[in-house]
N, CA, C and O of each residue as an XYZ file, in Angstrom:
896
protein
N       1.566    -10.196      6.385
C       2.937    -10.566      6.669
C       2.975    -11.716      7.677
O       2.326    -11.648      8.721
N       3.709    -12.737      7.377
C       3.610    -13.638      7.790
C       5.499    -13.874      9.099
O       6.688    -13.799      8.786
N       4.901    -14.115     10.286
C       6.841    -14.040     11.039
C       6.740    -15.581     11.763
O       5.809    -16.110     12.370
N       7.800    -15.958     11.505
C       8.474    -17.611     11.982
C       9.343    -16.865     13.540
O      10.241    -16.094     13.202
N       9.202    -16.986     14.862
C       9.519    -16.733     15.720
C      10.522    -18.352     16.367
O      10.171    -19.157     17.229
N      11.640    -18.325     15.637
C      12.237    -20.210     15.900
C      13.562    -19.544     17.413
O      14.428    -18.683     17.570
N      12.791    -20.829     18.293
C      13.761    -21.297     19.726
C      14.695    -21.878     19.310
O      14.593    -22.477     18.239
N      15.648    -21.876     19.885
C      16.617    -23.434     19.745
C      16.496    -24.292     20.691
O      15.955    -25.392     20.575
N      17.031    -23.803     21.763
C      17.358    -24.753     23.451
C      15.995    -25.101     23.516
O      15.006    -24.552     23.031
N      16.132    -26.184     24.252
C      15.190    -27.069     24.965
C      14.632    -26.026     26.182
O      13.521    -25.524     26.355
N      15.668    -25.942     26.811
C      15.420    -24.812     28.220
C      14.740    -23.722     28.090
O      13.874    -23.368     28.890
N      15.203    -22.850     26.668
C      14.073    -21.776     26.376
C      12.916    -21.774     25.832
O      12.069    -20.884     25.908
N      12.830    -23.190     25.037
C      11.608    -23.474     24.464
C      10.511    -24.000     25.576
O       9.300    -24.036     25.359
N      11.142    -24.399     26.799
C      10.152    -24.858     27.917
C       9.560    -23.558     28.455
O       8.394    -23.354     28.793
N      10.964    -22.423     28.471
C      10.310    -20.982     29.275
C       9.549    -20.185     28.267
O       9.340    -19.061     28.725
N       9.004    -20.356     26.942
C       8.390    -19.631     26.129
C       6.922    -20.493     26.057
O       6.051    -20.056     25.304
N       6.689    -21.590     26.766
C       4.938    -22.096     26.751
C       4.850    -21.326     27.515
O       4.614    -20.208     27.058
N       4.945    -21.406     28.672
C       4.204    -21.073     29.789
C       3.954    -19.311     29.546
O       3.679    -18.655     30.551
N       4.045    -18.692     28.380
C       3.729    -17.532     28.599
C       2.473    -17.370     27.436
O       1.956    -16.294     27.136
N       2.178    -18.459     26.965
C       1.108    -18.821     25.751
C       0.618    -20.158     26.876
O       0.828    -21.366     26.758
N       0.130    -19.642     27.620
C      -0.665    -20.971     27.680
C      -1.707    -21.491     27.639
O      -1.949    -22.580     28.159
N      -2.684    -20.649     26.872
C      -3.688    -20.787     25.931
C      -3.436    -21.629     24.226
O      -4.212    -22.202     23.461
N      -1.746    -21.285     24.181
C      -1.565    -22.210     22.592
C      -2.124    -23.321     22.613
O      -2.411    -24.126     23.499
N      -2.294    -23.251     21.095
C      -2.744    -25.037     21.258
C      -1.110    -25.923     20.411
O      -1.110    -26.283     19.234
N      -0.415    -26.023     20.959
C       0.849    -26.916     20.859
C       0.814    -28.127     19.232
O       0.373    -29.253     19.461
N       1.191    -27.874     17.983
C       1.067    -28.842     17.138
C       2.707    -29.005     17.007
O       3.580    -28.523     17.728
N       2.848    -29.996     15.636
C       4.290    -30.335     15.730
C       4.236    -30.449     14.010
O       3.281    -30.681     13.268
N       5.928    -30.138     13.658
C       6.223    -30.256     12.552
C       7.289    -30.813     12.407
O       7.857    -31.220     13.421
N       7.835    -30.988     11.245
C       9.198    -32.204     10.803
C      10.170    -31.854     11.726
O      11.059    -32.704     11.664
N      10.458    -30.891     12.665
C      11.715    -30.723     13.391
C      11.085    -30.556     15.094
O      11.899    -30.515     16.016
N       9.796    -30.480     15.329
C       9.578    -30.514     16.753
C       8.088    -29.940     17.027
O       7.007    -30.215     16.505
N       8.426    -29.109     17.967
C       6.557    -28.149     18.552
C       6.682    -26.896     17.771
O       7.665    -26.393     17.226
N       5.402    -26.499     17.855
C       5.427    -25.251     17.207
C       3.859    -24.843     17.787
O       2.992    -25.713     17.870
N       3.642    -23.643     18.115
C       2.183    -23.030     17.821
C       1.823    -21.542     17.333
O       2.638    -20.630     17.470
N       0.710    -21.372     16.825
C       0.580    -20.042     16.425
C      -0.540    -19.158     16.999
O      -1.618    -19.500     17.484
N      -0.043    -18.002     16.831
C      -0.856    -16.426     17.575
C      -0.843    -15.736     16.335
O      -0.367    -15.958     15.221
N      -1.605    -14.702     16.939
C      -1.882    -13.815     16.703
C      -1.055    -12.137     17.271
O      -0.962    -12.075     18.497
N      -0.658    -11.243     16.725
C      -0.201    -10.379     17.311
C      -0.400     -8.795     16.136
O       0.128     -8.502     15.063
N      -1.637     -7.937     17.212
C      -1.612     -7.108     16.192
C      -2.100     -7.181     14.519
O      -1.756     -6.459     13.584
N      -3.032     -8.343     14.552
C      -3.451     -8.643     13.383
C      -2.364     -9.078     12.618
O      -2.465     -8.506     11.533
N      -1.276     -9.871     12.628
C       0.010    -10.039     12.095
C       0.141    -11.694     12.840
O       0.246    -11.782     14.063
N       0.121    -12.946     11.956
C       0.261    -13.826     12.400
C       1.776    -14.318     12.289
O       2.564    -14.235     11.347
N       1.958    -14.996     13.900
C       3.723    -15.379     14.084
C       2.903    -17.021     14.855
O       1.955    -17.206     15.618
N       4.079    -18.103     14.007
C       4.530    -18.869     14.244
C       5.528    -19.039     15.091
O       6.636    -18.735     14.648
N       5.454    -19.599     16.633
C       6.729    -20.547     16.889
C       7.146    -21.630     16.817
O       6.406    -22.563     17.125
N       8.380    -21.849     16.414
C       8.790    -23.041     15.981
C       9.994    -22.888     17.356
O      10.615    -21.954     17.863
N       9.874    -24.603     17.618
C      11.472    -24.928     18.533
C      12.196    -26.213     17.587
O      12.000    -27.382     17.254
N      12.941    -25.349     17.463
C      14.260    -25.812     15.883
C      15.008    -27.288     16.993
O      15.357    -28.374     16.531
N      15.056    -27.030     17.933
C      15.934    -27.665     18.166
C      17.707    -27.034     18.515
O      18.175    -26.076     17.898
N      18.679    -28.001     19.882
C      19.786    -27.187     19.857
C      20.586    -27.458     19.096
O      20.372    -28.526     18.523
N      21.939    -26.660     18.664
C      23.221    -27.162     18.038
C      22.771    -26.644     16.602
O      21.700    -26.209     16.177
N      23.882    -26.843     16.086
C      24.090    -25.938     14.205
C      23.502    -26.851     13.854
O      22.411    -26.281     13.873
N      23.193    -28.131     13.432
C      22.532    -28.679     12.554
C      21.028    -28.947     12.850
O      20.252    -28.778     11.909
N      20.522    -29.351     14.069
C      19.581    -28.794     13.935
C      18.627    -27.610     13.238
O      17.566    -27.516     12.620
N      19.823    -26.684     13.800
C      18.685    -25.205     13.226
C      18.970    -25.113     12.225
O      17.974    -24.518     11.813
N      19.921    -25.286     10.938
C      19.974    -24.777      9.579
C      19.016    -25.650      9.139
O      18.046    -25.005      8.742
N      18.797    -27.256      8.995
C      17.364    -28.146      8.776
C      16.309    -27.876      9.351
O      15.402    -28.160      8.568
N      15.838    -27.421     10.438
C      14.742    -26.547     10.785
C      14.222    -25.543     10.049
O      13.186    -25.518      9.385
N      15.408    -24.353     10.318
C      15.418    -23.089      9.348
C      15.161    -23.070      8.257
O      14.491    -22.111      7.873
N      15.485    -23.898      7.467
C      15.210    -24.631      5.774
C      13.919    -24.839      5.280
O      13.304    -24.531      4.259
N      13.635    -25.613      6.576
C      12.509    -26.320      6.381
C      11.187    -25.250      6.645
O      10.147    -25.284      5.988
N      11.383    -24.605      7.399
C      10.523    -23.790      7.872
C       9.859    -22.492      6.645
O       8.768    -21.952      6.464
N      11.296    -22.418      5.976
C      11.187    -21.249      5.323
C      10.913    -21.964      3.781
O      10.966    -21.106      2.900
N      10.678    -23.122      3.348
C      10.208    -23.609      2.115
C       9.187    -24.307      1.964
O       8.728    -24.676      0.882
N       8.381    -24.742      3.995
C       7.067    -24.780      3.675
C       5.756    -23.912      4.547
O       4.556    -24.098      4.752
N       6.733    -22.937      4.880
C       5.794    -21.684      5.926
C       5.921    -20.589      4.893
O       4.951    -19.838      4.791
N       6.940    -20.385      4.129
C       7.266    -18.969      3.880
C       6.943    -17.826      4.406
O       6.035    -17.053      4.100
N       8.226    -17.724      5.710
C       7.335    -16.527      6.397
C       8.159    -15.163      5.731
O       9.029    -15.362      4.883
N       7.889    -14.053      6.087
C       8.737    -13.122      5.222
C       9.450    -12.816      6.116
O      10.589    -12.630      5.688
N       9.296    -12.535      8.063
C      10.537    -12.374      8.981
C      10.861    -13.673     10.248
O      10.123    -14.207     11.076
N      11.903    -13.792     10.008
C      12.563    -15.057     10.738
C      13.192    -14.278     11.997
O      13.979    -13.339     12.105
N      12.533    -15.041     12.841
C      12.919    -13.797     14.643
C      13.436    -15.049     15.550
O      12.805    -16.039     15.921
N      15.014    -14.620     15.824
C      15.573    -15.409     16.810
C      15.586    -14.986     18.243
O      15.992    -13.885     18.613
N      15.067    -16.028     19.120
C      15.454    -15.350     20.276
C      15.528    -16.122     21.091
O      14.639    -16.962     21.235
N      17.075    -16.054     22.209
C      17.074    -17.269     22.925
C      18.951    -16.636     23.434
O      19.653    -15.817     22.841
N      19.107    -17.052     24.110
C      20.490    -16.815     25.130
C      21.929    -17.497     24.582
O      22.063    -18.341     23.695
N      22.728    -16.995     25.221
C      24.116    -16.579     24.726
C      25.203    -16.461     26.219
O      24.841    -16.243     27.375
N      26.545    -16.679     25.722
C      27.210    -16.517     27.039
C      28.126    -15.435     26.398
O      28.478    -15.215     25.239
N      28.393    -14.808     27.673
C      29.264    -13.117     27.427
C      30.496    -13.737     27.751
O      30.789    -14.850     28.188
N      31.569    -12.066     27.208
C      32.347    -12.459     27.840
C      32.963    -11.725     28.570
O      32.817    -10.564     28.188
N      33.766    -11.822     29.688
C      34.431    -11.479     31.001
C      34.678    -10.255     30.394
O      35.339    -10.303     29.357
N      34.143     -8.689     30.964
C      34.858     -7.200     30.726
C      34.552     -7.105     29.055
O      35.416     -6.538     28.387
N      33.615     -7.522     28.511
C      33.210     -7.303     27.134
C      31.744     -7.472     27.748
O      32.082     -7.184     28.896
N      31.127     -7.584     27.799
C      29.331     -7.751     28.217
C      29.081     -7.935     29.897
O      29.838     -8.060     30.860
N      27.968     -7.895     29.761
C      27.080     -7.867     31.570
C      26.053     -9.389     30.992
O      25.483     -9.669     29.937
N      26.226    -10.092     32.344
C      24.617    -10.847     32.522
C      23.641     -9.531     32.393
O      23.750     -8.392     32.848
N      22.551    -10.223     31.508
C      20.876     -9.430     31.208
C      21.913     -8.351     29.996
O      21.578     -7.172     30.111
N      22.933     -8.546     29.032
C      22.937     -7.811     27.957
C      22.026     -8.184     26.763
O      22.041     -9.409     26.639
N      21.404     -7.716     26.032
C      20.479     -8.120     24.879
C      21.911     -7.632     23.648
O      22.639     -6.689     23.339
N      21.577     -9.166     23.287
C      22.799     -8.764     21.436
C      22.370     -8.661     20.599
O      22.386     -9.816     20.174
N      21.710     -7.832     19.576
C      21.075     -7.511     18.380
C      22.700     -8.140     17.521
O      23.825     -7.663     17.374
N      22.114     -9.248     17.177
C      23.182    -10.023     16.171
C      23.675     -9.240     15.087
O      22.786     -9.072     14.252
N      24.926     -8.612     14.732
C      24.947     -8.150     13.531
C      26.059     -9.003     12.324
O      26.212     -8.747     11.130
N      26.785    -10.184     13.258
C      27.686    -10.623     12.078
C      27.864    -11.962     13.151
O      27.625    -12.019     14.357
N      28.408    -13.067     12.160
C      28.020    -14.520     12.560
C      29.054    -15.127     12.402
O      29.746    -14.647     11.503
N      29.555    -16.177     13.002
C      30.755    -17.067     12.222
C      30.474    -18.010     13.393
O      30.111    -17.755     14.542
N      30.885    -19.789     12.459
C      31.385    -20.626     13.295
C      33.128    -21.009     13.925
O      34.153    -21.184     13.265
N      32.964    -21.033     15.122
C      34.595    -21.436     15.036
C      34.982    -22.733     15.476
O      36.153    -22.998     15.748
N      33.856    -23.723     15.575
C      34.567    -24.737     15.494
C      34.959    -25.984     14.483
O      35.164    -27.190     14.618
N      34.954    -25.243     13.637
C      35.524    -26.605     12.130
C      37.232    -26.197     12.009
O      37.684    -25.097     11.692
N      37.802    -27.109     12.268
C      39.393    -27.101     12.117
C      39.632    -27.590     10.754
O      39.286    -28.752     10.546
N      40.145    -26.947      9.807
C      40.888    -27.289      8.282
C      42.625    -27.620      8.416
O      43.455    -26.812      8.831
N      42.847    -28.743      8.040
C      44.587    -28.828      8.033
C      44.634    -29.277      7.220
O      45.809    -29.492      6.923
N      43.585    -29.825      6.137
C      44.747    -29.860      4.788
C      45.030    -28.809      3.573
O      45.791    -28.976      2.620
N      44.202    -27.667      3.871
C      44.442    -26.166      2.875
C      44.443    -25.054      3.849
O      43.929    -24.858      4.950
N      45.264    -24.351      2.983
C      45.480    -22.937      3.656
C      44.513    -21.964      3.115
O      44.746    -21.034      2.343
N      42.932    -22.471      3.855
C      41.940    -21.486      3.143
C      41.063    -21.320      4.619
O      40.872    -22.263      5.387
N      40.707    -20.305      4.785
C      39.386    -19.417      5.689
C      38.275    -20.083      5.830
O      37.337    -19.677      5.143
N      38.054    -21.148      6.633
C      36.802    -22.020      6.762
C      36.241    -20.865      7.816
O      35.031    -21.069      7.911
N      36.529    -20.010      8.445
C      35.672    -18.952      9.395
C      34.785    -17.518      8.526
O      33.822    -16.822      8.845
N      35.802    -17.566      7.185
C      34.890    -16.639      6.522
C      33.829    -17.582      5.758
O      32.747    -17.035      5.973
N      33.621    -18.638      5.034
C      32.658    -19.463      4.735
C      31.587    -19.491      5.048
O      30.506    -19.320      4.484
N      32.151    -19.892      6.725
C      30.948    -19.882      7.418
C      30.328    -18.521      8.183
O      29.480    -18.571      9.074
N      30.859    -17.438      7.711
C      30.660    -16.141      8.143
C      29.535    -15.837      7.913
O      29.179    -16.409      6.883
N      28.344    -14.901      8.552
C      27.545    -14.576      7.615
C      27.393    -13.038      8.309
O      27.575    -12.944      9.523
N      27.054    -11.833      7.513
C      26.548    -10.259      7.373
C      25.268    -10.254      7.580
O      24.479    -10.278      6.635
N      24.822    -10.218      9.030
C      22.991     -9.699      8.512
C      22.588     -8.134      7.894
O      22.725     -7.020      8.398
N      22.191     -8.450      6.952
C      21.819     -7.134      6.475
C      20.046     -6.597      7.406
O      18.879     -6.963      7.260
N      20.597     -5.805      8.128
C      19.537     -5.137      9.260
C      18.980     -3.492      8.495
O      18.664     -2.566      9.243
N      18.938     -3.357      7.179
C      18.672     -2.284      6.646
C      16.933     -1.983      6.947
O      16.476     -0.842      6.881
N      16.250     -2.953      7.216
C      14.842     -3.205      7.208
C      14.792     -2.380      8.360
O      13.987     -1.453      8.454
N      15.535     -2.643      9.156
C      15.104     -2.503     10.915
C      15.550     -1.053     10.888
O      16.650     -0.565     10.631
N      14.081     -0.353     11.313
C      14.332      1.321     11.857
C      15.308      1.447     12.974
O      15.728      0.491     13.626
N      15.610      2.584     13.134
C      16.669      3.138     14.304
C      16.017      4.235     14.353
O      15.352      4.744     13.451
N      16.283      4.789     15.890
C      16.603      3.929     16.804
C      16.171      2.485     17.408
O      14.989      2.179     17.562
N      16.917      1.899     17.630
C      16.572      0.573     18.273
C      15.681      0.579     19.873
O      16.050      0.941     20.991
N      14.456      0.041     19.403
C      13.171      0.017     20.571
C      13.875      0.474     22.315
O      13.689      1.323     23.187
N      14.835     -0.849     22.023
C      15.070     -0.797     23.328
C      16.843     -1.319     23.829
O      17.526     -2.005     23.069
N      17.171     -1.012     24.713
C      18.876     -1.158     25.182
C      19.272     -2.368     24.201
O      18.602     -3.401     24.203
N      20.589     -2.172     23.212
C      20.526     -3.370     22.648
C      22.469     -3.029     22.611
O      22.846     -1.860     22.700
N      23.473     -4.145     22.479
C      24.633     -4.478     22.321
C      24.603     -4.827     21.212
O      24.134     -5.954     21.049
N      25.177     -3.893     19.667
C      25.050     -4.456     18.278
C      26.501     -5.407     18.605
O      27.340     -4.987     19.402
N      26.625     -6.397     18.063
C      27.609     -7.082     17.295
C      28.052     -8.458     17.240
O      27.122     -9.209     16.945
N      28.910     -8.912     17.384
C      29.161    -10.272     16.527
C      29.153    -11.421     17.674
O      29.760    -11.296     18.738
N      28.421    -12.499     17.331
C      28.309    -13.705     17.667
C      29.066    -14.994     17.375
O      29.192    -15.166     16.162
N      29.471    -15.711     17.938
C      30.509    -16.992     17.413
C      29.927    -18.147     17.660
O      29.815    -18.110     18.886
N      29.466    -19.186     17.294
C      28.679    -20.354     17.610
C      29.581    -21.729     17.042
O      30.431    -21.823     16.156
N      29.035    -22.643     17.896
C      29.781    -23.579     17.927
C      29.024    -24.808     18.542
O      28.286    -24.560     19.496
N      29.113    -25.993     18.143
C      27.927    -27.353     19.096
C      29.263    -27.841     20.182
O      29.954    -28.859     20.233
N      29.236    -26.992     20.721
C      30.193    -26.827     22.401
C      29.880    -25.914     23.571
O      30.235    -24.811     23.155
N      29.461    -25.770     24.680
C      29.608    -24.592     25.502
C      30.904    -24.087     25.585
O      31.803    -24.818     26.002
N      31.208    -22.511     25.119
C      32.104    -22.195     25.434
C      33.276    -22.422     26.003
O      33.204    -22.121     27.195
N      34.413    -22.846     25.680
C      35.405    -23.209     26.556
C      37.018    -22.193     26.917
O      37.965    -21.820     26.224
N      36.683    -22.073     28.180
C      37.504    -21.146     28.448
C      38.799    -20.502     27.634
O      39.074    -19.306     27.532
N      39.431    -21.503     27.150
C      40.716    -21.514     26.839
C      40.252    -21.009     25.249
O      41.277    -20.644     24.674
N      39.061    -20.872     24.365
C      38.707    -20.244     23.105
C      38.386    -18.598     23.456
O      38.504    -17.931     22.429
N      38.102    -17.977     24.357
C      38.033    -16.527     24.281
C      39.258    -15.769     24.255
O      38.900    -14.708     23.743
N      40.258    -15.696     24.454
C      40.936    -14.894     23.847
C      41.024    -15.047     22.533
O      41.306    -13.896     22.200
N      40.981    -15.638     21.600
C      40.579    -15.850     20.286
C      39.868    -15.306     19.995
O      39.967    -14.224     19.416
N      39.033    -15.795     20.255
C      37.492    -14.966     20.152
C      37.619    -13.429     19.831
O      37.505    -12.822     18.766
N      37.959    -12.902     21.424
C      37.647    -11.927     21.624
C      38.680    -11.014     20.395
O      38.347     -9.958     19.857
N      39.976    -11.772     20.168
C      40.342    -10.611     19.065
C      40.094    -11.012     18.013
O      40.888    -10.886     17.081
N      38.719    -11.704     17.871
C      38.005    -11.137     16.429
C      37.355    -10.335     16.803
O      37.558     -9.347     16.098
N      36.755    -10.167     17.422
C      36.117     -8.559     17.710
C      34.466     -9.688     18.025
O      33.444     -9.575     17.349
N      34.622    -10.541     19.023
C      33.214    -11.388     19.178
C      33.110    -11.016     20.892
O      33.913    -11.056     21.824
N      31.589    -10.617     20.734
C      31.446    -10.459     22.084
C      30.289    -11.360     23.037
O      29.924    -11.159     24.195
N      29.936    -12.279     22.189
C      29.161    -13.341     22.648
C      29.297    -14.514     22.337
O      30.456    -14.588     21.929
N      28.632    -15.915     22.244
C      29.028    -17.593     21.814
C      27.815    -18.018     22.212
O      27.293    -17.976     23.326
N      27.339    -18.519     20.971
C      25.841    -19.398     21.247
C      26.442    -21.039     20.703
O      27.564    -21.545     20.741
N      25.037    -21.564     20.178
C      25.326    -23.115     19.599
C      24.498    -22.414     18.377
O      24.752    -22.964     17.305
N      24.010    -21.846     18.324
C      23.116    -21.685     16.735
C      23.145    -20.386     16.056
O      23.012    -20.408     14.832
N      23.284    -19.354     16.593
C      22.890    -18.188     15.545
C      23.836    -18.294     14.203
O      23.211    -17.787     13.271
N      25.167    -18.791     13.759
C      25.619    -18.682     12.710
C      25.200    -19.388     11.802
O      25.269    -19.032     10.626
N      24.526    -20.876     12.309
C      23.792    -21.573     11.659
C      22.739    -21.068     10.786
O      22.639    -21.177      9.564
N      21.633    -20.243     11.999
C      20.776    -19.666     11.496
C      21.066    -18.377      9.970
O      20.583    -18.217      8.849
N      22.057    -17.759     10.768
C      22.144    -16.722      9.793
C      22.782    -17.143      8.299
O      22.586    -16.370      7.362
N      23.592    -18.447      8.072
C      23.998    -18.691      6.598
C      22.848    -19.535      6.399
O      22.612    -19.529      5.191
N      22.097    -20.191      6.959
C      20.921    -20.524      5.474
C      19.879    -19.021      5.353
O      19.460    -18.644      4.259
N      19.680    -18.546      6.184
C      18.995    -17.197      5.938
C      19.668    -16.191      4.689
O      19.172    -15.368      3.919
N      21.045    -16.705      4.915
C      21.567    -15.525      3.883
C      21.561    -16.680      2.473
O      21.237    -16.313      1.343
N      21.785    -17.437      2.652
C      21.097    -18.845      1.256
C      20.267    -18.295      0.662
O      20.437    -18.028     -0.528
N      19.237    -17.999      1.262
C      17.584    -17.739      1.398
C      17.380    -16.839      0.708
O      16.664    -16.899     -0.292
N      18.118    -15.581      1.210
C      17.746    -14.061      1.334
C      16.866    -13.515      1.848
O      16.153    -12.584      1.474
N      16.920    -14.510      3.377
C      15.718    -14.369      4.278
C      16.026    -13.103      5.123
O      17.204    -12.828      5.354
N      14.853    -12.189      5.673
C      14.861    -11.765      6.823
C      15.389    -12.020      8.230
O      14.689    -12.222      9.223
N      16.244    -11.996      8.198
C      16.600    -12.380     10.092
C      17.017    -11.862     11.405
O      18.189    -11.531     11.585
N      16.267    -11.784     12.190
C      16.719    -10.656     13.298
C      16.964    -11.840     14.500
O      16.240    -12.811     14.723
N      18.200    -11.452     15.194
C      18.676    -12.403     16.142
C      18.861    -11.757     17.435
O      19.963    -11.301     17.741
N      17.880    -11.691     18.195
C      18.465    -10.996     20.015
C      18.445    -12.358     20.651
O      17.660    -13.306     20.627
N      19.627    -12.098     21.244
C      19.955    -13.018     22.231
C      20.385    -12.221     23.547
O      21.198    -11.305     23.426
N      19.816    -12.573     24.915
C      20.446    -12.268     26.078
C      21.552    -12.700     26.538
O      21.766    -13.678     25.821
N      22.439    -12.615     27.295
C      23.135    -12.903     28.012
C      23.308    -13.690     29.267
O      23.477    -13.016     30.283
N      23.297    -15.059     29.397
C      23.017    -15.706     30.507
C      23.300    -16.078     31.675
O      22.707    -16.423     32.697
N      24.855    -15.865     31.129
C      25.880    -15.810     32.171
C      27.587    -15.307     31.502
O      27.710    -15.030     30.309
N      28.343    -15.277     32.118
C      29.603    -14.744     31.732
C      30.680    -15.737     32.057
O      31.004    -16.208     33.147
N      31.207    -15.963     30.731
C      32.476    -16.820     30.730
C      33.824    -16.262     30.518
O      34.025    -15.377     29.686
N      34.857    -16.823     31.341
C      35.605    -16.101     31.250
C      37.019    -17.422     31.182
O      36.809    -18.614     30.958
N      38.450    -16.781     31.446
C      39.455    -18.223     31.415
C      39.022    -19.087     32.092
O      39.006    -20.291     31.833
N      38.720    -18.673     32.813
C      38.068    -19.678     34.231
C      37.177    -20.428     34.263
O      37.177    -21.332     35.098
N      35.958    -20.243     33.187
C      34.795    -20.826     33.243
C      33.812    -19.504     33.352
O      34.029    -18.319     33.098
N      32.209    -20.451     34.011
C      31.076    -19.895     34.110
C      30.695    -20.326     35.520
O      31.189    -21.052     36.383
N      29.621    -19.582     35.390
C      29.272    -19.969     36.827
C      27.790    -20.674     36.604
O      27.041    -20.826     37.569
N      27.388    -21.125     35.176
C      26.458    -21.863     34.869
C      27.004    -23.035     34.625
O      26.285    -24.027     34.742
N      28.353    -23.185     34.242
C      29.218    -24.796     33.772
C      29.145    -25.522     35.359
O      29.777    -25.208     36.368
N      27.841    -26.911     35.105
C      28.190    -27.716     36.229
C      26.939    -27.422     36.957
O      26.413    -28.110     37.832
N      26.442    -26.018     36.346
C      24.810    -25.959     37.052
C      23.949    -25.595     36.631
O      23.626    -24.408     36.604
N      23.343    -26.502     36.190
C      22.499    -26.304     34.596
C      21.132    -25.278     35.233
O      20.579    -24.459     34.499
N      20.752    -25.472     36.580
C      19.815    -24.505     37.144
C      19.785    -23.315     36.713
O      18.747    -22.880     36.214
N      20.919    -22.543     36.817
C      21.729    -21.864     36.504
C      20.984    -20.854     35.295
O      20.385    -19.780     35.257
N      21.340    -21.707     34.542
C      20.889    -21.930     32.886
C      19.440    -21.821     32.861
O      18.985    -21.019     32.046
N      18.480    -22.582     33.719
C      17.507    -23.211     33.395
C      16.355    -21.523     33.755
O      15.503    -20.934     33.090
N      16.826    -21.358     34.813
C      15.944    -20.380     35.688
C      16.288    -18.894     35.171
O      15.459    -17.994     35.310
N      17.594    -18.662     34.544
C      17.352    -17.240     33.543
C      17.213    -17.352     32.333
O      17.397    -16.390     31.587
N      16.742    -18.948     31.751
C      16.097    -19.081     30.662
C      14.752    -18.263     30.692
O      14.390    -17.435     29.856
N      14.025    -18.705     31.935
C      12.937    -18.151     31.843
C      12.193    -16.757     32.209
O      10.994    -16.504     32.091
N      13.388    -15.801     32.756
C      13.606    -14.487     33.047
C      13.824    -13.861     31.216
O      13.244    -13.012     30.540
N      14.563    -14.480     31.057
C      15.083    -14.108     29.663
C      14.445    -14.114     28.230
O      14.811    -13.485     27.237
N      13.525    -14.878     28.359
C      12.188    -15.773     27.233
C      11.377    -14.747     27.334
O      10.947    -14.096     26.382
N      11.056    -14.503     28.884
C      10.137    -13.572     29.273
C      10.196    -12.000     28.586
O       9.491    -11.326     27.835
N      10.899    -11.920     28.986
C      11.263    -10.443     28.877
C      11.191    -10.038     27.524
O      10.546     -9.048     27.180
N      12.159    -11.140     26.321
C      12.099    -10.984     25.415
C      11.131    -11.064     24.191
O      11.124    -10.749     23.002
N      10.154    -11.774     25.303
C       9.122    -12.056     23.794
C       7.985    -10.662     24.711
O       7.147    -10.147     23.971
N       8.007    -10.328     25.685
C       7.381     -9.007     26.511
C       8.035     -7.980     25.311
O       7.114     -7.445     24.694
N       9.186     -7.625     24.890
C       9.661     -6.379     24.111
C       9.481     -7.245     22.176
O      10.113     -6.738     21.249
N       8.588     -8.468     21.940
C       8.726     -8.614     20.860
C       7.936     -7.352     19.846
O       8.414     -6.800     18.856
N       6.799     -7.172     20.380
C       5.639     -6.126     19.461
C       6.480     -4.874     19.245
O       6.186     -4.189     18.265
N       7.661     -4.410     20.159
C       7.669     -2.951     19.729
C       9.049     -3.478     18.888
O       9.455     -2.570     18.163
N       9.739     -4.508     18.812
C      10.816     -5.151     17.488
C       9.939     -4.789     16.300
O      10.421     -4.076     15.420
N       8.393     -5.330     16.186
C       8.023     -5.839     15.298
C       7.307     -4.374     14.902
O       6.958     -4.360     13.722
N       7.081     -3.423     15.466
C       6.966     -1.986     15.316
C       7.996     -1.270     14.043
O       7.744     -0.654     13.008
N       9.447     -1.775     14.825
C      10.320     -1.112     14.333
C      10.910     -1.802     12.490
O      11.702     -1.458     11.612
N       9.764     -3.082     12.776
C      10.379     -3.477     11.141
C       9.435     -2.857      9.925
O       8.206     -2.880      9.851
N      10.439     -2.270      8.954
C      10.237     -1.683      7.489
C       9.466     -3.035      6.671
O      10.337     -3.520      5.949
N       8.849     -3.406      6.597
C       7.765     -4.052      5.612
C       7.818     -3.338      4.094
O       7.050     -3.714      3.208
């Protein structure tokens, strides 16, 4: 069995060498990548790159000349105010973009771009503390004045990529498991990472950590 382990951010892809730093670092049509070993089970990382278009041409690409059979996201997310905690882990279960505006038809560009991960593969109980549910992505940091929206779709996080990821995966009929942490908390007001990218930078690498530390017992829990 072959697993594609794809970064997006720049910031998390810097905090995920330094915990391989024995890789030997090669590059492919969308950026770095190196490979391990784990458990006799070889995983590829790939860093896709940030923002939706990046990762669906990454993702594409990855999966029509790697063919791996599980595609493992992992990389940070902003909460929101009295819906999540900084250090929540989101086991992705449903995807949508919200920033494409339609005004000349009265049609659902949010279900389009919707996507269902089907997580039937993945045993339960879940390894470890996880927040199931829905993600909203967008090539914007969060902006205050979009969460109440948000939030009554029933979204309790906002990245730049997981919806990306998850509609070419569902193209595919790829495997995809998406944890994302929580990096900070946005609320009407803002963040307290907007303006300080440190912020950002330094629980990237708390967060990388940790998460690729709980990857083997994920990879325990997947049905092959």
């Amino acid at each position: 069995m072959k697993i594609a382990v794809v970064i997006s951010a720049n910031a998390e892809w810097a905090a995920v060498k330094p915990v391989y730093p024995n890789a030997k670092i090669e590059h492919y049509a969308y950026g770095e990548c190196f490979q391990m070993v784990l458990d006799d089970m070889p995983i590829t990382y790939f860093h896709t790159g940030w923002g939706k278009t990046a990762s669906a041409g990454a993702l594409q690409h990855i999966l029509d000349v790697y063919s791996p059979d599980l595609v493992i996201n992992l990389g940070t997310c902003g909460g929101f105010d009295g819906v999540v905690q900084q250090g929540n882990v989101i086991l992705v279960e449903r995807t949508f973009m919200y920033d494409i505006v339609e005004l000349m038809e009265t049609v659902s560009v949010l279900d389009y771009y919707a996507s269902a991960l089907d997580l039937s593969w993945l045993a339960e109980p879940d390894p470890f503390p996880v927040r199931r549910g829905i993600i909203a992505s967008a090539d914007s940091d969060l902006l205050p004045d979009r969460t109440p929206f948000l939030k009554s779709q029933g979204v309790i996080a906002a990245d730049w990529e997981s919806a990306a990821l998850a509609w070419v995966a569902r193209k595919n009929n790829a495997r995809l498991l998406i944890l994302r942490t929580v990096s900070d908390i946005v609320s009407e007001k803002g963040s307290e990472a907007y303006d300080n990218i440190e912020v950002f930078n330094e629980r990237s690498k708390e967060i990388m950590k940790q998460l690729i530390g709980q990857l083997p017992e994920w990879l325990k829990a997947v049905k092959f």
